[in-house]
C-alpha positions, 0 to 999 in steps of 0.5 A, spaced: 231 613 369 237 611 371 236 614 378 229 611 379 233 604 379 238 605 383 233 607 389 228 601 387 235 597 388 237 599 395 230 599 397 229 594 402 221 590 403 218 588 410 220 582 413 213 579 411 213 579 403 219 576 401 222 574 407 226 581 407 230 579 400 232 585 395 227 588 390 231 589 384 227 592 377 230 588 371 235 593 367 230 592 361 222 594 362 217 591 361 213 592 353 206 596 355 203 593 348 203 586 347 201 584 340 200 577 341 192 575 341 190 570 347 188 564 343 182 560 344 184 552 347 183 546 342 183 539 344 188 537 340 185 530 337 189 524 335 191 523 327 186 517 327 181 521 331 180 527 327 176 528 321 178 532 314 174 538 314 172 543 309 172 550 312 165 550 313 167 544 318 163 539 315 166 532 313 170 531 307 166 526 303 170 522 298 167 519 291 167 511 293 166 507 287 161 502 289 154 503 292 149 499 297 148 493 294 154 491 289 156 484 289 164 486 290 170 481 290 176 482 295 183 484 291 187 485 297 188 483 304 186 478 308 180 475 305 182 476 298 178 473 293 173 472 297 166 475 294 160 479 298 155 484 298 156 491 301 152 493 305 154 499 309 159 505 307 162 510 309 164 517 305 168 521 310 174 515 310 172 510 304 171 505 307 166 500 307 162 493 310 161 487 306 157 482 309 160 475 312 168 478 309 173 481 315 170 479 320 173 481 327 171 478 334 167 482 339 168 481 346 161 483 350 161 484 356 155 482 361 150 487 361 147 484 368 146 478 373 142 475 367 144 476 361 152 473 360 158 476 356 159 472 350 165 472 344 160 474 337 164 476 331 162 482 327 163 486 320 169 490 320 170 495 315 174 495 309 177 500 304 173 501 298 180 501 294 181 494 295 174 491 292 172 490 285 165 490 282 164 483 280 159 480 275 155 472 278 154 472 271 160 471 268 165 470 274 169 476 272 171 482 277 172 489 273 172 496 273 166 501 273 164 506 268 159 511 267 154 512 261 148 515 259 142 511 255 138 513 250 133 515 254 137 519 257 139 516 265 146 515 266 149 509 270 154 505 272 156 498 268 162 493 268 167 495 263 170 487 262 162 484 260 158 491 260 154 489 264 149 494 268 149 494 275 144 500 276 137 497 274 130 498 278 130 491 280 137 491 283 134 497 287 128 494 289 131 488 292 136 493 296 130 496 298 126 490 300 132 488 305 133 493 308 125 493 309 126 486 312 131 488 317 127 494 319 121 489 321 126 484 324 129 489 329 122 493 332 119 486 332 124 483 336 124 490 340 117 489 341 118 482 342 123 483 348 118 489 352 
């Protein structure tokens, strides 16, 4: 072995590769099996970016608890005190919007020579932590429980005055909007075409 070195050492390459420099082997070789497996190239995503994930790689969705619909108090933050209804929720961080509560100011671009950049605002979401379920009846913000009637449904109500918050015609007035924006947003679609 040590023979086979010595002549790679004294051995001299041509002036075109290497520029006539020595050739030397290092004294210790080179490991034939490498061990390590190549690892595939990931985008590593910003903490604020990323989703948490169950290890089918669907997003974790969190029990929030308050609904679509609900009449809410603000308890903290900005807007604290201030009462609203919610009308969007978001599971996988817990967040939700309110309607008319934590608005923030929208800058819109001008999409065309027509159509001039405006300043709106818009409902940004807040977290589900920080709003109570609140009774109009009896101005009162309280926490949720769950119980079952005699016939055997299982709702929510409101543990200061309860009160309960899951009833057919809540439902039917959520239901009801929503169908109303829907006509609303397809005819001023239609209207603009």
């Amino acid at each position: 072995m040590a023979a086979l070195q010595s002549s790679f050492t004294s051995l001299s390459l041509s002036s075109n590769s290497f520029l006539g420099q020595r050739f030397s082997l290092p004294l210790c070789l080179p490991q034939v099996g490498l061990t390590e497996k190549p690892s595939s190239i990931s985008a590593k995503l910003k903490q604020w970016e990323r989703k948490d994930c169950k290890p089918n790689s669907l997003p974790v969705l969190h029990k929030v608890h308050v609904r679509v619909g609900d009449t809410i108090k603000v308890i903290s933050g900005r807007d604290k005190g201030k009462i609203g209804e919610i009308t969007e929720i978001f599971r996988h961080n817990s967040t939700i919007k309110v309607k008319e509560i934590n608005l923030k100011t929208k800058h819109v671009k001008s999409k065309g020579e027509d159509e001039p950049g405006q300043i709106i605002k818009i409902e940004a979401p807040i977290h589900s932590s920080n709003v109570m379920l609140y009774s109009e009846e009896q101005n009162v913000a309280s926490r949720v429980g769950h119980k079952t009637l005699d016939n055997g449904k299982r709702v929510r109500y409101l543990i200061k005055t309860g009160e309960i918050i899951d009833s057919a015609e809540n439902w039917k007035r959520v239901i009801k909007e929503k169908e109303k924006k829907t006509e609303a947003v397809a005819a001023s679609q239609a209207f603009d075409i």
